[in-house]
C-alpha positions in Angstrom: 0.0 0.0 0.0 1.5 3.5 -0.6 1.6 6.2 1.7 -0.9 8.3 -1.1 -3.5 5.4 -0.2 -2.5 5.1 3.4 -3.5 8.7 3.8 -6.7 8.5 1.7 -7.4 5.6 3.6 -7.0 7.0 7.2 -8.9 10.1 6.2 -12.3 8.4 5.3 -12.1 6.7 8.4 -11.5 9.5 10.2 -13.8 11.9 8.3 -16.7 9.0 8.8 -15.4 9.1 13.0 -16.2 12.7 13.4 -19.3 13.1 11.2 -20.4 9.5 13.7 -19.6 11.4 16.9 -21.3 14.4 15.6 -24.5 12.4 14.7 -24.7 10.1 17.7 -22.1 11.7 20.5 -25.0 12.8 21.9 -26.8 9.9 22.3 -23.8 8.0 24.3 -22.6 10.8 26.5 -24.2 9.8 29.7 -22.5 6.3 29.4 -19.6 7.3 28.9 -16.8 9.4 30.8 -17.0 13.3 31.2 -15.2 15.0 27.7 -14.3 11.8 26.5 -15.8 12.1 23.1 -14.7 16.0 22.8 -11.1 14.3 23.5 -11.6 11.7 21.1 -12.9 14.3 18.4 -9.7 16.3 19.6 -7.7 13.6 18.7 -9.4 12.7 15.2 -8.9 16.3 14.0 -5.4 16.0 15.0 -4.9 12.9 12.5 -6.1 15.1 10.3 -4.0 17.8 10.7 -0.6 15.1 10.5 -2.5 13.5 7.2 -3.3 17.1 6.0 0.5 18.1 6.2 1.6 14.4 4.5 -0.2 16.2 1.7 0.9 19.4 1.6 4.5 18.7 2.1 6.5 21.7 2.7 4.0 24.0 2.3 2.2 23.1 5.3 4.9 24.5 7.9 4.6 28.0 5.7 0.1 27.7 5.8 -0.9 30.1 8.8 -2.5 28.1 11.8 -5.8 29.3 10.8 -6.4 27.8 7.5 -4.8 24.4 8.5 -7.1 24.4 11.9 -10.0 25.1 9.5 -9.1 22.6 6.9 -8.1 19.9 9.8 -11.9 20.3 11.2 -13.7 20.4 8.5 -16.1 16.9 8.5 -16.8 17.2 4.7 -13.7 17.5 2.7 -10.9 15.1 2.2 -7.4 15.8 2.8 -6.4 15.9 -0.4 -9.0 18.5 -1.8 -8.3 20.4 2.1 -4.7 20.3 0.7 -5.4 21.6 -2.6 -7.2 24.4 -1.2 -4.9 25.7 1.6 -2.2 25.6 -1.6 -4.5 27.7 -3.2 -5.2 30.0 -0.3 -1.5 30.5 0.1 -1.2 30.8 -3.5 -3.9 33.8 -3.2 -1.9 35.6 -0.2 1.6 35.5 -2.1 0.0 37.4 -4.8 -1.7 40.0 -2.9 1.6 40.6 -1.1 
């Protein structure tokens, strides 16, 4: 398996994880301990975030924190298109400066 498919791979399971908690979380807070499923969601975007910069290479230590935290969180898009668009975002600001 290559690390292009290793990342794709970890991402869907981690974007289906948090779009899970943020269906059902709800549901299984009383069983469960106090924050544990805002830690565990914590810790999903954080995979994100590592699998984000796989993507981005380089770029990602020049991306300001805001548009990775915003690309890391999202629950929709893919790592790969979240890494297409910070490149573009940063694109955008090199030009305007």
């Amino acid at each position: 398996m290559s690390e292009n498919v290793a990342v794709q791979e970890l991402d869907r399971a981690a974007l289906a994880l948090l779009q899970a908690l943020a269906a059902h979380g709800e549901v299984l807070k009383p069983y469960l301990e106090a924050n544990h499923l805002e830690a565990l969601s914590v810790e999903v975007v954080a995979l994100r975030r590592a699998l984000l910069g796989l993507e981005m290479g380089p770029l990602y230590w020049d991306a300001p924190a805001d548009i990775v935290e915003d690309l890391a969180q999202s629950t929709t898009l893919p790592v790969s298109e979240a890494a297409a668009k910070a490149t573009a975002r940063l694109s955008a600001k090199s030009n305007d400066a």
